[in-house]
RODOTI-652314 format. One line per 8 residues: their letters; for each residue x, y, z of N, C-alpha, C, O. Coordinates in nm, 4 decimals, decimal comma. Example, Ala and Ser with C-alpha at 12.3 -4.5 7.8 and 13.67 -1.06 7.14 Angstrom:
residues 2
as) 1,3190:-0,5690:0,7800:1,2300:-0,4500:0,7800:1,3200:-0,3300:0,7800:1,4236:-0,3319:0,8465; 1,2850:-0,2250:0,7080:1,3670:-0,1060:0,7140:1,2900:0,0030:0,7870:1,3409:0,1138:0,8039
//
This chain:
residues 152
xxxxxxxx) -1,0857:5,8898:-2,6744:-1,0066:5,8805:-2,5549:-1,0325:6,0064:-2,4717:-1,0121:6,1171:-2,5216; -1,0768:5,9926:-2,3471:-1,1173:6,1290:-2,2571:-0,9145:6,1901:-2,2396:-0,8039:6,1607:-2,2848; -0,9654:6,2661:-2,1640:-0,8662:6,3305:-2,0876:-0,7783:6,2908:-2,0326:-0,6578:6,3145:-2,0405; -0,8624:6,1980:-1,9458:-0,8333:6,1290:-1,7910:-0,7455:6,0088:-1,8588:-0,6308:5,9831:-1,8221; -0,8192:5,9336:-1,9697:-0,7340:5,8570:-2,0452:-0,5918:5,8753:-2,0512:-0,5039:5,8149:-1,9897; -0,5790:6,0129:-2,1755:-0,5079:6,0813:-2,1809:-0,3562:6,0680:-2,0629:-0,2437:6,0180:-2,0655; -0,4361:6,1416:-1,9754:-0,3203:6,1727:-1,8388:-0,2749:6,0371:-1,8055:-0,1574:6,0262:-1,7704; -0,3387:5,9453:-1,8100:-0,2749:5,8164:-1,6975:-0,1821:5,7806:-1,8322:-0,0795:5,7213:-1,7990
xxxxxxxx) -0,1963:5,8071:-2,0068:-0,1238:5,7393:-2,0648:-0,0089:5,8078:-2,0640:0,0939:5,7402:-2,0593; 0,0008:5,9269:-2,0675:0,1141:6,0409:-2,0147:0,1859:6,0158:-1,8774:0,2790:6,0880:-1,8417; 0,1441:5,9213:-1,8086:0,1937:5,9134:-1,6813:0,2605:5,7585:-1,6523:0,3508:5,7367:-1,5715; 0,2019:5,6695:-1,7275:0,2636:5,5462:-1,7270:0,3906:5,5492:-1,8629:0,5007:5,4963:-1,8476; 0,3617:5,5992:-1,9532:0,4864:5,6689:-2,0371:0,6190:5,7285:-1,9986:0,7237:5,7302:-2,0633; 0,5813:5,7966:-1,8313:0,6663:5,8440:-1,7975:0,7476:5,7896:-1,7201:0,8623:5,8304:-1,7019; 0,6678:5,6352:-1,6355:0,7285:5,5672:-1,5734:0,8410:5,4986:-1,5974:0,9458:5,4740:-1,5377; 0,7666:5,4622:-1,7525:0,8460:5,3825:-1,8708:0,9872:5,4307:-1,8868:1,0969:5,3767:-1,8734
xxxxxxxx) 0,9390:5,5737:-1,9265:1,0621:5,6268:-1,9480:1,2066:5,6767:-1,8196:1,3246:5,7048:-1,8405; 1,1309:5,6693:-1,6991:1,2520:5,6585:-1,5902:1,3348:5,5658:-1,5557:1,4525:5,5622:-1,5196; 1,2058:5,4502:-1,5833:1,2698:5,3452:-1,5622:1,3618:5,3004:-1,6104:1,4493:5,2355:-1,5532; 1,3531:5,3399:-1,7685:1,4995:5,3072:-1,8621:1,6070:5,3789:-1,8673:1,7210:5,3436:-1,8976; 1,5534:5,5181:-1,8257:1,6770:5,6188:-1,8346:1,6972:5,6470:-1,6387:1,7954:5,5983:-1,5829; 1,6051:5,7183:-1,5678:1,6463:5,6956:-1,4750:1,7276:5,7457:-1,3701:1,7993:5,6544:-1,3292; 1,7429:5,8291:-1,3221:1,8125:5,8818:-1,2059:1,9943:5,8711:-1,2452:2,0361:5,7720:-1,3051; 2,0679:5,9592:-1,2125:2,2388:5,9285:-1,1990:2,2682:5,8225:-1,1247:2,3479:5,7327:-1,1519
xxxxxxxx) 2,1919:5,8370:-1,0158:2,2351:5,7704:-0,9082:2,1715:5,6429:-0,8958:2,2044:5,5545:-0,8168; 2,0575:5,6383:-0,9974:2,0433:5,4533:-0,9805:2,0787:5,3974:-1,1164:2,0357:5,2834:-1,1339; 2,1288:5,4361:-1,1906:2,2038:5,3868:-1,3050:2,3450:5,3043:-1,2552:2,4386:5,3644:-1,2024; 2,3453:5,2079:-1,2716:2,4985:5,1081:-1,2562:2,6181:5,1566:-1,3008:2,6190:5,1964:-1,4173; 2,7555:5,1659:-1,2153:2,8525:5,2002:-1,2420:2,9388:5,1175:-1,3524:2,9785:5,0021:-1,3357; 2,9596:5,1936:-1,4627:3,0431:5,1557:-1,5521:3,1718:5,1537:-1,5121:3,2200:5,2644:-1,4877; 3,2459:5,0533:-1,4973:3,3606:5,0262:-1,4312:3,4751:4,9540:-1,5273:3,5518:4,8689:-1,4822; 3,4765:4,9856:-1,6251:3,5683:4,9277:-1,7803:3,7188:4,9203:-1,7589:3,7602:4,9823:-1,6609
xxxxxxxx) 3,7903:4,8685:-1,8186:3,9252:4,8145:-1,8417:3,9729:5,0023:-1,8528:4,0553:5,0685:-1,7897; 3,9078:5,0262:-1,9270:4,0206:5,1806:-1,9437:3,9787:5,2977:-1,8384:4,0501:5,3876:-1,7938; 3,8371:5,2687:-1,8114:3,8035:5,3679:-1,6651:3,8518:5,3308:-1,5503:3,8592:5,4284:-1,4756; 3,8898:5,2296:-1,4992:3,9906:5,1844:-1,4004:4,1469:5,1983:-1,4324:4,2297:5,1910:-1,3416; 4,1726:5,2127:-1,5269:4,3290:5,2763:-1,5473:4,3217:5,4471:-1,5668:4,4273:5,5039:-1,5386; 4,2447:5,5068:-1,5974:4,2091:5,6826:-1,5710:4,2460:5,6560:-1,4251:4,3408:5,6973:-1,3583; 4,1351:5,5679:-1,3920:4,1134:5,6586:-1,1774:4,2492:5,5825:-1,1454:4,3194:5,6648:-1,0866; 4,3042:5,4859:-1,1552:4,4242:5,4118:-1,0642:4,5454:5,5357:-1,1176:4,6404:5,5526:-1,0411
xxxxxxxx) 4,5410:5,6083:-1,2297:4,6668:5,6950:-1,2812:4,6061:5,8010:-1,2142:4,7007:5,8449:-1,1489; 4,5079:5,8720:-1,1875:4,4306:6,0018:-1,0997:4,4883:5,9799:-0,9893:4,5681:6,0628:-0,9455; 4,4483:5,8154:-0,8934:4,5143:5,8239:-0,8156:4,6540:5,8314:-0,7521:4,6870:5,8471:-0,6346; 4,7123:5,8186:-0,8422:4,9331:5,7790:-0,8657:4,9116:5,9677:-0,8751:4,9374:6,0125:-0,7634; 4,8885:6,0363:-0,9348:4,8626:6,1019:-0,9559:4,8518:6,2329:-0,8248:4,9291:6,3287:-0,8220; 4,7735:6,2169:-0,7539:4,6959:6,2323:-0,6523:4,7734:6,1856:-0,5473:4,7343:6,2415:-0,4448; 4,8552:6,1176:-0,5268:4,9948:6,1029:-0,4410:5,1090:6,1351:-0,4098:5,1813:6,1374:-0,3102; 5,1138:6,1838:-0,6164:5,2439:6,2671:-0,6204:5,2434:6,4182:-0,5605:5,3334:6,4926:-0,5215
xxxxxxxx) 5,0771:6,4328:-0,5721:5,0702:6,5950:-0,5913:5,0571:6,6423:-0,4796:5,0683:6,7636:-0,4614; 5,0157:6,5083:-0,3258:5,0491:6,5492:-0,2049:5,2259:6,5049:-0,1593:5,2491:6,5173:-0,0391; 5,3271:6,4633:-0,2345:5,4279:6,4440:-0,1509:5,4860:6,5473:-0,2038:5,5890:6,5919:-0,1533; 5,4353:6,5974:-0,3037:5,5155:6,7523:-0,3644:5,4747:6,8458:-0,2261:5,5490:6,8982:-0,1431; 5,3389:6,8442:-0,2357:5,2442:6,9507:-0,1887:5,3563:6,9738:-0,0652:5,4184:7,0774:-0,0417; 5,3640:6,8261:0,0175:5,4036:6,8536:0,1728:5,5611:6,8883:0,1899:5,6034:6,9224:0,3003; 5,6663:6,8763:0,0510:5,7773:6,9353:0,0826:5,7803:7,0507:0,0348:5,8637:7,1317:0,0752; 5,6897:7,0816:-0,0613:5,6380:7,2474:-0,0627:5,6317:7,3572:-0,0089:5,6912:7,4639:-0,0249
xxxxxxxx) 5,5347:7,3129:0,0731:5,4248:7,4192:0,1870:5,5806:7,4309:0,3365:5,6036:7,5190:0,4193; 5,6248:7,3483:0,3184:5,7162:7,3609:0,4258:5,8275:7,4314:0,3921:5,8736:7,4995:0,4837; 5,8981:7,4362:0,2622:5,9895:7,5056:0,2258:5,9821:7,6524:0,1742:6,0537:7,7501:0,1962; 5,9013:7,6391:0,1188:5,8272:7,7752:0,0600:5,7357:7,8509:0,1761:5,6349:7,8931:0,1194; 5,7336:7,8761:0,2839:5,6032:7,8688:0,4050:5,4594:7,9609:0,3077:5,3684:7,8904:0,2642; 5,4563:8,0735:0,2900:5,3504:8,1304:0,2622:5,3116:8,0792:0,1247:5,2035:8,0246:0,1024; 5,4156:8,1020:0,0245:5,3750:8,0917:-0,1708:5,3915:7,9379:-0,1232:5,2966:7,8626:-0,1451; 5,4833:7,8977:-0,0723:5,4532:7,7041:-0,1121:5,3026:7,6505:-0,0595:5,2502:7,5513:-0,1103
xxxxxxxx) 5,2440:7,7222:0,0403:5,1413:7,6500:0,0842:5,0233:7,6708:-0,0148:4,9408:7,5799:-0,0246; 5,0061:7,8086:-0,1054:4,9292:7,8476:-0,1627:4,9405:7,7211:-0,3361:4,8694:7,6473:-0,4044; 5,0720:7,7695:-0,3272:5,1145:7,6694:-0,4320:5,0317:7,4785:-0,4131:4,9696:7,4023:-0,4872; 5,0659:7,4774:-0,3151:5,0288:7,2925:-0,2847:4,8824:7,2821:-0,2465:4,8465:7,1827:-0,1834; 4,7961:7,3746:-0,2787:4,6498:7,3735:-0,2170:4,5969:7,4170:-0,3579:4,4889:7,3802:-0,4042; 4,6853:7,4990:-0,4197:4,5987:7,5042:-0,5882:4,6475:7,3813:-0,6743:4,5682:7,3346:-0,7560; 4,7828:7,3219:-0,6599:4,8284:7,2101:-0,7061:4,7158:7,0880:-0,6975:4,6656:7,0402:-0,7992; 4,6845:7,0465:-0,5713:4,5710:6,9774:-0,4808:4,4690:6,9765:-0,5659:4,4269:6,8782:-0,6267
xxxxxxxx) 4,4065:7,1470:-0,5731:4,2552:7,1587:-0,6544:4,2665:7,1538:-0,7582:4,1614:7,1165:-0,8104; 4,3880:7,1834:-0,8668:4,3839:7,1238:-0,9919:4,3716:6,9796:-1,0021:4,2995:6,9140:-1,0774; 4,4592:6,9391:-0,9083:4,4450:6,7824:-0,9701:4,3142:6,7170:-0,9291:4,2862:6,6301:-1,0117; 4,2311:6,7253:-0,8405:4,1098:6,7084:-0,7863:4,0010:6,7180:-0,9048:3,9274:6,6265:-0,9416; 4,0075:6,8561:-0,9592:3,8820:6,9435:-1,0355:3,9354:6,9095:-1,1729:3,8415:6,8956:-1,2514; 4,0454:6,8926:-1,2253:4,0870:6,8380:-1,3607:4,0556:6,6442:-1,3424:4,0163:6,5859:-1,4434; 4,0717:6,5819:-1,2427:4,0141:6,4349:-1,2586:3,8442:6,4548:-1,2950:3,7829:6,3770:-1,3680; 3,7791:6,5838:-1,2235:3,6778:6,5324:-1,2154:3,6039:6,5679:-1,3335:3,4938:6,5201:-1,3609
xxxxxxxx) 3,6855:6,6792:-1,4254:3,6454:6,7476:-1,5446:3,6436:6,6012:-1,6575:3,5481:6,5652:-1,7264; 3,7941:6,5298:-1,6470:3,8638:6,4340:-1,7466:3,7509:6,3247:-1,7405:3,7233:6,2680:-1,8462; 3,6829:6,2901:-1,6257:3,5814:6,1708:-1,6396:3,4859:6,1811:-1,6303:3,3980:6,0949:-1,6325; 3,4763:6,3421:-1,6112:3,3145:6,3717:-1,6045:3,2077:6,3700:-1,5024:3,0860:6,3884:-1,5066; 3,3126:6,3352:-1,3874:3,1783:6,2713:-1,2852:3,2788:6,2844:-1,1350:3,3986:6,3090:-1,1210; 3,1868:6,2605:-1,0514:3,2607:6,2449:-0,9311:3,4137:6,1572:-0,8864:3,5129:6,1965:-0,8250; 3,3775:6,0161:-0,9513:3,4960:5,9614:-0,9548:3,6253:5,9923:-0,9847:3,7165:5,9459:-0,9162; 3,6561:6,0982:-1,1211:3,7735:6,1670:-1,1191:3,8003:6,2827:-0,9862:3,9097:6,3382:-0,9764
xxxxxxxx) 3,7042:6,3066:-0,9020:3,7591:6,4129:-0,8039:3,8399:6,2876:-0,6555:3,9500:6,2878:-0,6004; 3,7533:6,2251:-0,6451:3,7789:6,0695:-0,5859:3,9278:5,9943:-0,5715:3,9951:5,9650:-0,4726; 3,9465:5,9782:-0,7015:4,0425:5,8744:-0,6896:4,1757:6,0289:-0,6663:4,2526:5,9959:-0,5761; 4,1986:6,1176:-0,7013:4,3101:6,1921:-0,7004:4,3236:6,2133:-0,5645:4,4255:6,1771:-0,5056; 4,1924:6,2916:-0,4846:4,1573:6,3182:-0,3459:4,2387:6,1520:-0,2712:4,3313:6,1554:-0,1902; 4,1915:6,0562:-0,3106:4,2475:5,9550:-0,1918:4,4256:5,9122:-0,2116:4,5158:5,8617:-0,1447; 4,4072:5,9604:-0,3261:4,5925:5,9422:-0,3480:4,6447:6,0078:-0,2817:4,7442:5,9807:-0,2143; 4,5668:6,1428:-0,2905:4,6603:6,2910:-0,2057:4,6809:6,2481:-0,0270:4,7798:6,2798:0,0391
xxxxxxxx) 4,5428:6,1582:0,0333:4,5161:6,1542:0,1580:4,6088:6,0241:0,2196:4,6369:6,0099:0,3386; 4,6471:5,9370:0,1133:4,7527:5,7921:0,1720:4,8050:5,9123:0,1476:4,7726:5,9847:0,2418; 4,8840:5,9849:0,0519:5,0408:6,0166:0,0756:5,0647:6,1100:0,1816:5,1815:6,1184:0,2197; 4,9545:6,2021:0,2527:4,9640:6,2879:0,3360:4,9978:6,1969:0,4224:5,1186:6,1952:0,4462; 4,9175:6,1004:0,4925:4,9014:6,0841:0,5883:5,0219:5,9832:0,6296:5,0421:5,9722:0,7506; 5,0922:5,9192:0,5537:5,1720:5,8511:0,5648:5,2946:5,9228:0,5971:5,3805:5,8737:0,6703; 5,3051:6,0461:0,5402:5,4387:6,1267:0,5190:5,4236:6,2370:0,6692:5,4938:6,3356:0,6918; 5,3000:6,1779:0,7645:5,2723:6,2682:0,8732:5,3377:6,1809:0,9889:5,4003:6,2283:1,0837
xxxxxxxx) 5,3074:6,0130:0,9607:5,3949:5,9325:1,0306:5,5736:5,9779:1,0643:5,6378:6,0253:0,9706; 5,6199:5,9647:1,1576:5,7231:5,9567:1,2054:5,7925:5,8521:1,2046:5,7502:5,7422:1,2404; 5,9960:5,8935:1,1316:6,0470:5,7303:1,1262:6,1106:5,6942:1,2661:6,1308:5,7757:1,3561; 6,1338:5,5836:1,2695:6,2405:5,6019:1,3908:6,3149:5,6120:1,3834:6,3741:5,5160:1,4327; 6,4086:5,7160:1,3254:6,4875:5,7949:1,3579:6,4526:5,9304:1,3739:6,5422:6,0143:1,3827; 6,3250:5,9651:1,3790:6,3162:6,0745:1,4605:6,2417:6,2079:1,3232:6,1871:6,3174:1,3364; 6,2707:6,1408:1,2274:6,2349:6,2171:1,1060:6,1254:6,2228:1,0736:6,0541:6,1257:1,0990; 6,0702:6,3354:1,0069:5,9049:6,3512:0,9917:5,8872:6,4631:0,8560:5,9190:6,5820:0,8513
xxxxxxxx) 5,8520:6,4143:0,7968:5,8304:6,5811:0,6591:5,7435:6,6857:0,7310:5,7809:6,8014:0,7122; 5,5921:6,6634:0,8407:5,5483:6,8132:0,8831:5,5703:6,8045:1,0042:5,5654:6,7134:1,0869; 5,6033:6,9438:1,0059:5,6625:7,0114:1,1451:5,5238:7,0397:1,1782:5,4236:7,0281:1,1076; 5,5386:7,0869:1,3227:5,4291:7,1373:1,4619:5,3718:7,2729:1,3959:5,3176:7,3406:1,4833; 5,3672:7,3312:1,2728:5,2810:7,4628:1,2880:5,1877:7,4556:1,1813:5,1421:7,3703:1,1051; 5,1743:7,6002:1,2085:5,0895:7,6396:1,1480:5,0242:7,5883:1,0250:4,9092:7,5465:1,0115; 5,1319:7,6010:0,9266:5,1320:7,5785:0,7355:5,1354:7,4009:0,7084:5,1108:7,3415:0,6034; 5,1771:7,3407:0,8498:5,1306:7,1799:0,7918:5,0401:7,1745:0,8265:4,9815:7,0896:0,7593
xxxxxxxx) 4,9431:7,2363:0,9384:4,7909:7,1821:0,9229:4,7055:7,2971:0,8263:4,5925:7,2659:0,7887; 4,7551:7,4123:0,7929:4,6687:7,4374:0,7039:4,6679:7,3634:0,5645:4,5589:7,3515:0,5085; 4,8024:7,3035:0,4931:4,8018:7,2237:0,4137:4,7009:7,0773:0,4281:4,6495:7,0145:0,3355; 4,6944:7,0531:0,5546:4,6111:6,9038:0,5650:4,4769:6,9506:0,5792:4,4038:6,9196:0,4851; 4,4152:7,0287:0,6877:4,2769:7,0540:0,6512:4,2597:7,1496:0,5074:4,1561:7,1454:0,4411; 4,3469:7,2134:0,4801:4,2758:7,3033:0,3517:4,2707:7,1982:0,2250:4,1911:7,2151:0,1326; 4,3700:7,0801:0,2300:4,3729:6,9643:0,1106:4,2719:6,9261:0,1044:4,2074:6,9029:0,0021; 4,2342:6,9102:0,2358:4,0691:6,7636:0,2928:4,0049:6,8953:0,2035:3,9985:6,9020:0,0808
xxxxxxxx) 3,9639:6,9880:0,2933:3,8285:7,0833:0,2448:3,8549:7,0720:0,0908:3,7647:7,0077:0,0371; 3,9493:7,1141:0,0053:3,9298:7,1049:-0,1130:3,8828:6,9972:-0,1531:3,7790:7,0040:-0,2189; 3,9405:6,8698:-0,1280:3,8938:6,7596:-0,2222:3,7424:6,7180:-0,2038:3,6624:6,6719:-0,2852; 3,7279:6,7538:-0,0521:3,5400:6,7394:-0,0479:3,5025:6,8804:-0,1161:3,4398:6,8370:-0,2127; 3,5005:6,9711:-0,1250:3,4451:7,0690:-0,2152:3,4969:7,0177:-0,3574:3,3940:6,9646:-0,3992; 3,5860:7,0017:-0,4508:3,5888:6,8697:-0,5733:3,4933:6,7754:-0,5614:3,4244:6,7359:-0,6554; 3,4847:6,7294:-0,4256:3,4055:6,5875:-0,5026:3,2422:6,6074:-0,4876:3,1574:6,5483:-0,5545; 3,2214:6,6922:-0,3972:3,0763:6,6959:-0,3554:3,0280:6,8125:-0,5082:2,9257:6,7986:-0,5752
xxxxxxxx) 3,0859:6,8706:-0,5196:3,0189:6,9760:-0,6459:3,0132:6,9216:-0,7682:2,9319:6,9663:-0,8491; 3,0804:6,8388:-0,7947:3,0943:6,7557:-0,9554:3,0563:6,7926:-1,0404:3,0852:6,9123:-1,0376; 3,0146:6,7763:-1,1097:2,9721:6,8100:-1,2588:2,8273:6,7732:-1,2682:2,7747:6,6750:-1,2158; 2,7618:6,8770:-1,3518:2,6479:6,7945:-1,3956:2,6291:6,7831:-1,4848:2,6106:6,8727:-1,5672; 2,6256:6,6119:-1,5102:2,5140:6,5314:-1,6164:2,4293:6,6155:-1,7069:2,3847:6,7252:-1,6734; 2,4114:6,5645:-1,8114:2,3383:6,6191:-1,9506:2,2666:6,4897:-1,9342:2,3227:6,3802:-1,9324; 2,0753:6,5197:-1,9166:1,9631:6,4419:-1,9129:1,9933:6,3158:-2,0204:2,0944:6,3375:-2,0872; 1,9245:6,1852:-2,0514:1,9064:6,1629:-2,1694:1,8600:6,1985:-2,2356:1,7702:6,2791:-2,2113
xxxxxxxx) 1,8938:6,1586:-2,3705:1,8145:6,2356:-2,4943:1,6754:6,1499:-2,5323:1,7092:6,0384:-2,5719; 1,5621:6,1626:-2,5327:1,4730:6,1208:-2,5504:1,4392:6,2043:-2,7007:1,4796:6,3095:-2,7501; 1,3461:6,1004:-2,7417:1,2555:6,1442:-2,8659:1,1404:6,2708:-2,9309:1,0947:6,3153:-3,0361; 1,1361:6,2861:-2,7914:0,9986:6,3697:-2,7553:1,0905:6,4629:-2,6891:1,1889:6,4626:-2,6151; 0,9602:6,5948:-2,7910:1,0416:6,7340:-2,7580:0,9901:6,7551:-2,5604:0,9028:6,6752:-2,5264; 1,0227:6,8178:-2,4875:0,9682:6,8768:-2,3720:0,8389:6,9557:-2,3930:0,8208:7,0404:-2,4805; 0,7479:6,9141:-2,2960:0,6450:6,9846:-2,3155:0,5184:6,8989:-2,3768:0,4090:6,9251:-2,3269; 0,5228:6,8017:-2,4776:0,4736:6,7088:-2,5407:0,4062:6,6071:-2,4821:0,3590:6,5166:-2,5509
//
C-alpha cells in the first residue's frame, strides 16, 4: 500500500467517523420525558426568580438590584451547568423574560411593579445581558470517545 493509499484511507476513515459522531450542532436534539420536565421546572423557575428579582431591585434600590441580577445569573448558569448545555441557560432566561415583561404591563387601576428609573431598567437590560451571556457561553462538550488514540 503506497502512501497516497495510505492518506485517502486515513481520510475516508475520517469521514466515517464525523459522520457518526459529528458536530454538536448537527447531532439531533434529545428531547425525553425527563429533559422536558428539567427545562419546563428551569423555566417555573426562571419566573419566580424574575418576580422576586422585580420586587427586589425596587425595594432594596442599590443591594436589591445587585441581589436580583446575581439571583438571575445563578439561575441562568446553574440550568445551564444541571443539563449541561445551552438549553438549561434557555429555558430559565425565558421564564425570567414572560415574568418581567408581564409585571412591566400596567393594570387598570393604575398599578405597575417598575417605576420610571433608573434600577428598573438596569434590572431589565442587565437580566437580558446576563441571560445572553448564560446562554451564548455554555458549556463545552467533551468530544466522543473514539477507539483510536489521537495522532494514529
Amino acid at each position: 500500500m503506497t502512501s497516497k493509499d495510505k492518506a485517502q484511507a486515513r481520510t475516508q476513515s475520517g469521514v466515517q467517523g464525523r459522520a457518526q459522531g459529528g458536530s454538536a450542532l448537527a447531532q439531533p436534539i434529545d428531547l425525553g420525558l425527563g429533559r422536558a420536565a428539567v427545562l419546563l421546572c428551569l423555566f417555573v423557575l426562571g419566573a419566580l426568580v424574575g418576580g422576586a428579582g422585580a420586587l427586589a431591585q425596587g425595594g432594596w434600590f442599590p443591594g436589591g438590584l445587585l441581589l436580583a441580577l446575581l439571583g438571575a445569573a445563578g439561575a441562568f448558569h446553574g440550568g445551564a451547568r444541571l443539563t449541561g448545555g445551552r438549553a438549561g441557560a434557555v429555558a430559565p432566561a425565558a421564564g425570567w423574560l414572560v415574568a418581567v415583561m408581564l409585571l412591566t404591563t400596567s393594570r387598570p387601576e393604575g398599578d405597575f411593579v417598575f417605576g420610571a428609573g433608573l434600577g428598573s431598567y438596569l434590572f431589565l437590560l442587565g437580566g437580558m445581558a446576563v441571560a445572553v451571556i448564560c446562554a451564548t457561553i455554555g458549556l463545552p462538550g467533551q468530544p466522543p470517545a473514539s477507539g483510536a488514540r489521537l495522532g494514529k
